[in-house]
C-alpha positions as CSV (number, residue, x, y, z in Angstrom):
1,X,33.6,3.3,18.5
2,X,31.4,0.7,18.4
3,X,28.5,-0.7,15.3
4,X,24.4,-2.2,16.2
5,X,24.5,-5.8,14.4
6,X,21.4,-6.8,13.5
7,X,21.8,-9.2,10.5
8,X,21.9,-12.7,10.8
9,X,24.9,-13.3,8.3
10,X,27.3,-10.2,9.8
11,X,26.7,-11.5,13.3
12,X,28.0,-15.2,12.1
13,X,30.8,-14.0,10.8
14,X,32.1,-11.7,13.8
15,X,31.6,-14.3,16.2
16,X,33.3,-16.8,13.8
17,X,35.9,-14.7,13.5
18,X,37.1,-15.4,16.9
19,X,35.9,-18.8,17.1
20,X,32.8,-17.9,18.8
21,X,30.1,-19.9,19.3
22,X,26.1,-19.4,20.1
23,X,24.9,-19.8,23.6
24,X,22.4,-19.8,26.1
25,X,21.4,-19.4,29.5
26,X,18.0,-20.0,31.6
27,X,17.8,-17.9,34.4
28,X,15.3,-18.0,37.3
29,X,12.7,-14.7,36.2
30,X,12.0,-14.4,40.3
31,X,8.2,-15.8,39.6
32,X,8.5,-19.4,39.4
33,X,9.6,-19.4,35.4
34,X,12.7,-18.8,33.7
35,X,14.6,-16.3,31.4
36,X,16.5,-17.2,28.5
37,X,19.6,-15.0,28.3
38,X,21.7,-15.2,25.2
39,X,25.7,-15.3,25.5
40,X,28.3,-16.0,22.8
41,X,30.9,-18.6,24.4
42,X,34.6,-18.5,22.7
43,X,36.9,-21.7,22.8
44,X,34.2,-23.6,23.9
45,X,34.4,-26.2,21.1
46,X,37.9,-26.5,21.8
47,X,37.6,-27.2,24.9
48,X,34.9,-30.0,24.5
49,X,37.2,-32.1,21.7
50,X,39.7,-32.0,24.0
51,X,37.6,-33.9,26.4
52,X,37.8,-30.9,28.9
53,X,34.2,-29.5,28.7
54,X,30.5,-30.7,27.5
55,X,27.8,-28.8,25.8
56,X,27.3,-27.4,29.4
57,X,29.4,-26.1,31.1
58,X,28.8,-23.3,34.1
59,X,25.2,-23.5,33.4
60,X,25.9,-22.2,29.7
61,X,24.4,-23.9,27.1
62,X,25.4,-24.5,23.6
63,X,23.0,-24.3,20.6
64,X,22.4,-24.0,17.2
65,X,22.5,-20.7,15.4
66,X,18.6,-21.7,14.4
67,X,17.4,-21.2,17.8
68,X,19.8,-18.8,19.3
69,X,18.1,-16.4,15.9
70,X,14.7,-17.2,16.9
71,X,15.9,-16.0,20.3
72,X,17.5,-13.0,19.6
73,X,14.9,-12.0,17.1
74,X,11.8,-12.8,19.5
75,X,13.8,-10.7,22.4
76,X,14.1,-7.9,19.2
77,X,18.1,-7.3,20.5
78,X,21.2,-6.2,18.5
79,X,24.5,-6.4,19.0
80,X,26.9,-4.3,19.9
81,X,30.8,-4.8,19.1
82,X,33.9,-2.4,18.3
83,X,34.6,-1.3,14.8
84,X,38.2,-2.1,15.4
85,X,39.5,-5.8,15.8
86,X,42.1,-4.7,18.4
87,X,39.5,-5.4,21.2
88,X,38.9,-8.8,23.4
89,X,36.7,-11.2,22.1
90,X,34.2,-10.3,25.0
91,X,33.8,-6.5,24.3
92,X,30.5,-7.4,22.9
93,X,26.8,-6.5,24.1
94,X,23.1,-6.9,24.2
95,X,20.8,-4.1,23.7
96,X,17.1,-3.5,22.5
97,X,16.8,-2.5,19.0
98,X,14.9,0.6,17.9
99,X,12.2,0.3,16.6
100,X,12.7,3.6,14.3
């Protein structure tokens, strides 16, 4: 069973819950431009105080909950995670919100 987050605050506060972090990724949109994809990285930050990582790493690029909003909320997505908390932290995904 699985819940549609679409409020700022609720989505913050999954993701924190297992040391998540916002993300992004520009991928080519097969016309000369580029896509931005969101992701949600987890242990990144961990990683980069240990010296290990940077801000981006495998073309994934960390950024501020400000713009990763404005992104989400321009591309008009939810997401999707399990109601329990017995799940890996990557059992999360994008969809499309309704616009009911």
């Amino acid at each position: 069973m699985s819940k549609l987050l679409t409020d700022h605050a609720e989505i913050r506060a999954w993701v924190a819950a297992r040391a998540g972090n916002p993300a992004m990724i520009s991928i080519s949109d097969g016309h000369g431009g580029f896509q931005t994809r969101l992701r949600l990285t987890f242990g990144q930050r961990l990683i980069n105080a240990e010296g290990a990582g940077s801000n981006q790493a495998s073309g994934v690029e960390l950024v501020p909950w400000a713009e990763w909003f404005a992104e989400f909320d321009r591309q008009n997505l939810g997401l999707r995670v399990p109601v329990s908390d017995d799940n890996a932290q990557s059992a999360y995904q994008f969809e499309k919100r309704s616009d009911a």
